[in-house]
C-alpha positions in Angstrom: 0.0 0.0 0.0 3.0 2.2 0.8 6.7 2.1 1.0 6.3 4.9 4.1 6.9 2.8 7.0 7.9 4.6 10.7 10.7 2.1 11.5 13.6 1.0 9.4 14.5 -2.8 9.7 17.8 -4.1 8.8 15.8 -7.0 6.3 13.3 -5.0 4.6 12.2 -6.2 1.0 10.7 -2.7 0.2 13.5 -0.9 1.6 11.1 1.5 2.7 11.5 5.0 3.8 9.9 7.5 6.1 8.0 9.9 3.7 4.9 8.6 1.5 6.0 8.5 -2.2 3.8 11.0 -4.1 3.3 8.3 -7.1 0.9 5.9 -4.4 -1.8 4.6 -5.6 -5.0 6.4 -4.8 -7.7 5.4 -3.3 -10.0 5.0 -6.2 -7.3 3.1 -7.9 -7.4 0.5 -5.1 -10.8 0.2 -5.4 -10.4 -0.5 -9.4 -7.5 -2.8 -9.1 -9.9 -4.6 -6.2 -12.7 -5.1 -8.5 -10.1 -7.1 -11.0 -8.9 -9.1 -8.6 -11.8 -10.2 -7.6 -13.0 -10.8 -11.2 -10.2 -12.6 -11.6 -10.9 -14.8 -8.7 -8.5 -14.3 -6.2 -8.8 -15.6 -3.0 -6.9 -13.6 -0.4 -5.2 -10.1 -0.6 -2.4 -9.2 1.5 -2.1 -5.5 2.9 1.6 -4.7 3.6 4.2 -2.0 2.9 6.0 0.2 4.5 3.6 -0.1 6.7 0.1 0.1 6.1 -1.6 1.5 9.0 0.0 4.8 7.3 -2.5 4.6 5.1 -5.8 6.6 6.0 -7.8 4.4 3.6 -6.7 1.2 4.7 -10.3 -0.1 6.9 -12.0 1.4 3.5 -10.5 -0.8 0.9 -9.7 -3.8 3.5 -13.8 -3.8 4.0 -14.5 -3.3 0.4 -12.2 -5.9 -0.9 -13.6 -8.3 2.1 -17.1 -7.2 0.4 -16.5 -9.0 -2.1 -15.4 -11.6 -1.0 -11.7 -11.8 -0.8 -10.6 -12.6 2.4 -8.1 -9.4 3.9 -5.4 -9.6 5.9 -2.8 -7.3 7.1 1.5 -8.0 7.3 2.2 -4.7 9.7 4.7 -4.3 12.4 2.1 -4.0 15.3 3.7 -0.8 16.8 0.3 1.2 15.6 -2.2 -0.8 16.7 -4.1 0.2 19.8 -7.5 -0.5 20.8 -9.4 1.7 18.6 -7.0 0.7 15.9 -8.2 -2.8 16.4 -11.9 -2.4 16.3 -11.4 -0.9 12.7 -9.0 -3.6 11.5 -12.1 -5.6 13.1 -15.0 -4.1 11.9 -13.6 -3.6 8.0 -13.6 -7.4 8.1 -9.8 -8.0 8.0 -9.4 -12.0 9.0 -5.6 -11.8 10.1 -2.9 -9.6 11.3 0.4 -10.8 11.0 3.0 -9.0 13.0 6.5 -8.7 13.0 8.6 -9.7 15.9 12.2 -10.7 14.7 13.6 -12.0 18.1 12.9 -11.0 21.8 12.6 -7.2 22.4 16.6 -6.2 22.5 17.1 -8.0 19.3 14.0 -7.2 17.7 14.3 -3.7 18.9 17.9 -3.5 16.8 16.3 -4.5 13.9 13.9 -2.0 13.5 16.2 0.7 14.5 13.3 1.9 17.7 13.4 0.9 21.1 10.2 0.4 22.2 9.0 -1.7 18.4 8.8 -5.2 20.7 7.1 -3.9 23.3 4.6 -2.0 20.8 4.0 -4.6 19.1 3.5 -6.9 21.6 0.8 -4.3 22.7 -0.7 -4.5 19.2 -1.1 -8.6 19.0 -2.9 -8.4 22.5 -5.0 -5.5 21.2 -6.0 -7.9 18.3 -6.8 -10.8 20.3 -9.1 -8.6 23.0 -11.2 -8.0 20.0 -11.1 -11.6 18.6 -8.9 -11.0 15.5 -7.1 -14.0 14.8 -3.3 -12.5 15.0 0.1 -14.3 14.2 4.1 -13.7 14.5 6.7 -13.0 11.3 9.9 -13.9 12.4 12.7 -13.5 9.4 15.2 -15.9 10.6 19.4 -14.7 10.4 22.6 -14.9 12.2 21.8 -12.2 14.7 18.4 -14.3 15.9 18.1 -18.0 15.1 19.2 -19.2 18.3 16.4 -16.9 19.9 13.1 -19.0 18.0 13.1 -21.7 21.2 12.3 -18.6 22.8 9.6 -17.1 20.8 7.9 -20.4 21.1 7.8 -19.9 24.4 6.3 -16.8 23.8 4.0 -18.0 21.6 2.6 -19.9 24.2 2.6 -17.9 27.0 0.8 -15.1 24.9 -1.5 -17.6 23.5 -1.1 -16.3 20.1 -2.0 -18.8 17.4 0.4 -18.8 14.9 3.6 -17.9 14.1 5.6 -17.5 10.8 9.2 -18.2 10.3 10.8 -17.1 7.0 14.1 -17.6 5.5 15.7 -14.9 4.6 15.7 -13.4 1.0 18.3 -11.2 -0.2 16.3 -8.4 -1.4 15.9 -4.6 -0.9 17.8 -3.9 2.7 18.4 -7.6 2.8 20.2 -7.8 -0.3 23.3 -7.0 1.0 22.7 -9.4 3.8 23.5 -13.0 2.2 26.6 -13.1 4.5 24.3 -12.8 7.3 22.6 -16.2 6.2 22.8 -19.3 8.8 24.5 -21.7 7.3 23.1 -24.9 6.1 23.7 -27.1 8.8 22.2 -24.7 10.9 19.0 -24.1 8.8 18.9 -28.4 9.0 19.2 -28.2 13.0 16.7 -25.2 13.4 14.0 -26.6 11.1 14.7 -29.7 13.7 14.2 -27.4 16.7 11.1 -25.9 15.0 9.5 -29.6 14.3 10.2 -30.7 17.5 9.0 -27.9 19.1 5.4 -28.1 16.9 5.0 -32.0 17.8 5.5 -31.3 21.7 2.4 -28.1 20.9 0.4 -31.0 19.1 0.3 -33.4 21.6 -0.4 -31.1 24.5 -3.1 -30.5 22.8 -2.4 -26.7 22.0 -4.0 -25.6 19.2 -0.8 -23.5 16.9 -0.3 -22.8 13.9 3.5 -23.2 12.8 4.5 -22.6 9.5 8.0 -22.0 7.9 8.0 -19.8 5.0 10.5 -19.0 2.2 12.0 -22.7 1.6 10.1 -25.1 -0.1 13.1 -27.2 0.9 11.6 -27.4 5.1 8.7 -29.4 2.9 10.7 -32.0 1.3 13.0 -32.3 4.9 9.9 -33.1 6.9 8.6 -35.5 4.2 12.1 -37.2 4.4 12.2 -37.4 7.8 8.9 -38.8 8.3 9.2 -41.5 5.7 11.9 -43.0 8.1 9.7 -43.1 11.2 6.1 -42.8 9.9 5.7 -43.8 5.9 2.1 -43.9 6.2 1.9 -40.2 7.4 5.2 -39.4 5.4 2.4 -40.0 2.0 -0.1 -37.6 3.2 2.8 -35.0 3.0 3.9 -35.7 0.3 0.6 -35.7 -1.7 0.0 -32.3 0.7 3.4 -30.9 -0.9 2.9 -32.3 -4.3 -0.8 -30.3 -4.7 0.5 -27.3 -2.8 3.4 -27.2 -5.9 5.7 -25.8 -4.1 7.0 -22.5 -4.9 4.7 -20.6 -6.5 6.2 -16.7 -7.2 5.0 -15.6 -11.0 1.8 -18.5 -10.6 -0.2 -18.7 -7.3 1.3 -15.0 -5.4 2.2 -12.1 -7.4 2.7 -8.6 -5.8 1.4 -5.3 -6.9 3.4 -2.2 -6.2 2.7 0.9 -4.1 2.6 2.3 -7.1 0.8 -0.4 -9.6 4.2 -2.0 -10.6 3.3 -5.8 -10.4 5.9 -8.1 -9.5 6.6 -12.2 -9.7 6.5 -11.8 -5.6 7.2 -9.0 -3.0 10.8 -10.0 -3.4 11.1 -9.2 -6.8 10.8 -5.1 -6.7 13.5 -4.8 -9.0 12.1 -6.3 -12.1 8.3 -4.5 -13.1 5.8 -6.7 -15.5 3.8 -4.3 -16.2 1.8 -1.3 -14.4 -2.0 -1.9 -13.3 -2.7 2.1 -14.5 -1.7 0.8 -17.7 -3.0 -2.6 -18.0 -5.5 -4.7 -15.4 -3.7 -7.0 -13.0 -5.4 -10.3 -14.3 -4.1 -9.4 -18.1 -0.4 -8.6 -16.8 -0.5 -12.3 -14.9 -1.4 -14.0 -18.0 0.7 -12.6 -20.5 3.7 -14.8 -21.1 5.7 -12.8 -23.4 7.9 -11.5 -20.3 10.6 -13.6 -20.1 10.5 -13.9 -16.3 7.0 -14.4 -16.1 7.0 -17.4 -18.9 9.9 -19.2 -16.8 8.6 -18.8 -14.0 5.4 -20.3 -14.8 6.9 -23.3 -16.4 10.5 -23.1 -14.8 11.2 -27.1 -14.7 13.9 -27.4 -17.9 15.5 -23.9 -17.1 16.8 -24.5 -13.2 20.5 -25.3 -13.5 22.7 -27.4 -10.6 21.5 -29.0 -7.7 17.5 -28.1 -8.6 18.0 -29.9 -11.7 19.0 -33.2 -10.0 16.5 -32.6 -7.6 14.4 -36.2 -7.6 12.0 -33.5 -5.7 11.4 -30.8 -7.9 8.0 -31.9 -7.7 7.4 -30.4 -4.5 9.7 -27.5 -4.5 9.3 -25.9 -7.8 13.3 -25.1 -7.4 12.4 -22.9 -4.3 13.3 -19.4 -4.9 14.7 -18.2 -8.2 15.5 -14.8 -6.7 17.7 -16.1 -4.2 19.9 -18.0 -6.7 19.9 -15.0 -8.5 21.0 -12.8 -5.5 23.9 -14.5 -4.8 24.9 -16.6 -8.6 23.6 -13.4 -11.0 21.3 -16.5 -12.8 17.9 -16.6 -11.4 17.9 -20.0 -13.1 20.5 -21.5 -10.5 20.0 -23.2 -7.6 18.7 -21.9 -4.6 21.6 -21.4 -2.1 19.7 -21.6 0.9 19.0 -26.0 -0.2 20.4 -27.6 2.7 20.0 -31.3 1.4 22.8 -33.6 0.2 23.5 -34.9 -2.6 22.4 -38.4 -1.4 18.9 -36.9 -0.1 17.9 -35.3 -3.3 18.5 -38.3 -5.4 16.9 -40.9 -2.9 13.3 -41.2 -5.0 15.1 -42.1 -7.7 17.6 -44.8 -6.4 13.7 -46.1 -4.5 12.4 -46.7 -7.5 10.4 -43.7 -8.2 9.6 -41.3 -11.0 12.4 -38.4 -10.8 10.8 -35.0 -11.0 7.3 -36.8 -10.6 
């Protein structure tokens, strides 16, 4: 909605800035490119920036996309949301507020450059919950807070928030720079371990959370390997699970428009436009396959180079996320750095018996 946010995180994809750019979107143009959408049929429309409770419209086009039936919801960084603030985001029919929280409040607190963001935050989720809006934490996982998630687990159930959100990091706008700041591979491996251990223990306490990693389609594949060794019955359902979700799905089943109506593959690609909605609706942009980009990425199975090529999994990956590899090999088509399976792992369908690449 806007790339006017008021803090300045380390990681931000929009590298966003503290003044609103004069080229937003208006309000009536939100309106229009809301009426495509939902011609178009999509589902669910994501509110984010900068920050969008910047926006004085928000409540009006969150309730009129909800109005027609796409379900809203709102990625913020909570340090805006009071009481009253949460009645509107409840009463324009918003479904969801993600929030922000990137490690407990001195870290977190670093990375948004403000003290006083975690405890703000933390303000905002409770403000959610009093007025029953289902609310969740984003935590972008890197060097400087990985070996704080046991804690925000804790958190998570101490607060009794429902879900949290852990993403990978992706080396775009203010994060571009920040590859070197990465975990490494075995420590992704050990982390996702921490992270499925830590969901089981929720699950058979009988505490109802959500826990979801996000940003590597490779945490998928992991658990469905890990599973076939102790539970092959179950280790099927995820598979199937993986195989219809498709794995990544930038340019096909998430695209991103622009503060200012420049649509995008994802929100990680801001660098490369394919095409403006004042110019041309959102649903005709997304079909037209005469962009390069947009053409691979929509069929991207005989252009991925290295390691996603001998991937027996491609299936259920979709060769993760091309603008990673690009970050850091200058090819979107190469693999995606932040893979942490072996050789041996990635070829195991085959030497099974089974059909590589499905």
């Amino acid at each position: 909605m806007t790339s006017r946010c008021n803090l300045s995180c380390l990681h931000c994809y929009a590298d966003a800035t503290t003044r609103a750019d004069p080229q937003e979107l208006t309000t009536q143009e939100a309106r229009s490119i809301i009426d495509d959408l939902a011609r178009f049929g999509v589902p669910v429309l994501l509110f984010s920036g900068g920050e969008p409770l910047l926006r004085a419209d928000l409540f009006e086009v969150g309730h009129y996309a909800s109005s027609l039936g796409i379900r809203a919801v709102i990625s913020t960084n909570g340090t805006l949301i009071d009481g009253q603030a949460a009645r509107r985001i409840k009463e324009a029919g918003f479904s969801y507020v993600g929030v922000s929280l990137d490690g407990l409040e001195e870290t977190n607190d670093r990375f948004r450059g403000y003290r006083g963001a975690f405890q703000e935050a933390l303000s905002g989720i409770r403000a959610c919950r009093q007025e029953g809006i289902k609310v969740g934490l984003r935590f972008t996982i890197c060097r400087y807070n990985f070996q704080e998630v046991d804690s925000i687990l804790d958190l998570l159930e101490a607060e009794g928030i429902p879900r949290a959100c852990f993403y990978h990091l992706v080396y775009t706008g203010r994060g571009k720079g920040l590859s070197d700041q990465d975990i490494s591979l075995p420590q992704k491996r050990a982390l996702i371990d921490l992270i499925f251990s830590r969901t089981l223990d929720f699950c058979r306490r009988g505490l109802n959370l959500e826990i979801l990693t996000v940003d590597n389609h490779t945490d998928g594949v992991y658990l469905y390997l890990k599973e076939r060794e102790t539970h092959p019955e179950r280790a099927n359902e995820i598979r199937e699970l993986l195989r219809w979700n498709g794995g990544n799905s930038s340019g096909v089943g998430i695209g991103n428009i622009g503060h200012k109506g420049d649509v995008h593959a994802d929100q990680f690609w801001q660098h490369y436009s394919l095409g403006n909605v004042r110019q041309r609706p959102f649903s005709v942009i997304w079909q037209d396959t005469s962009d390069p980009l947009l053409r691979g990425l929509k069929d991207r199975k005989g252009l991925v180079k290295g390691k996603c090529s001998r991937c027996h999994f491609f299936d259920l990956c979709n060769g993760n996320f091309r603008v990673r590899a690009e970050a850091i090999f200058h090819d979107l088509w190469a693999e995606d750095p932040a893979c942490y399976l072996s050789e041996e792992e990635i070829q195991e369908r085959g030497a099974r018996g089974e059909n590589p690449q499905g």
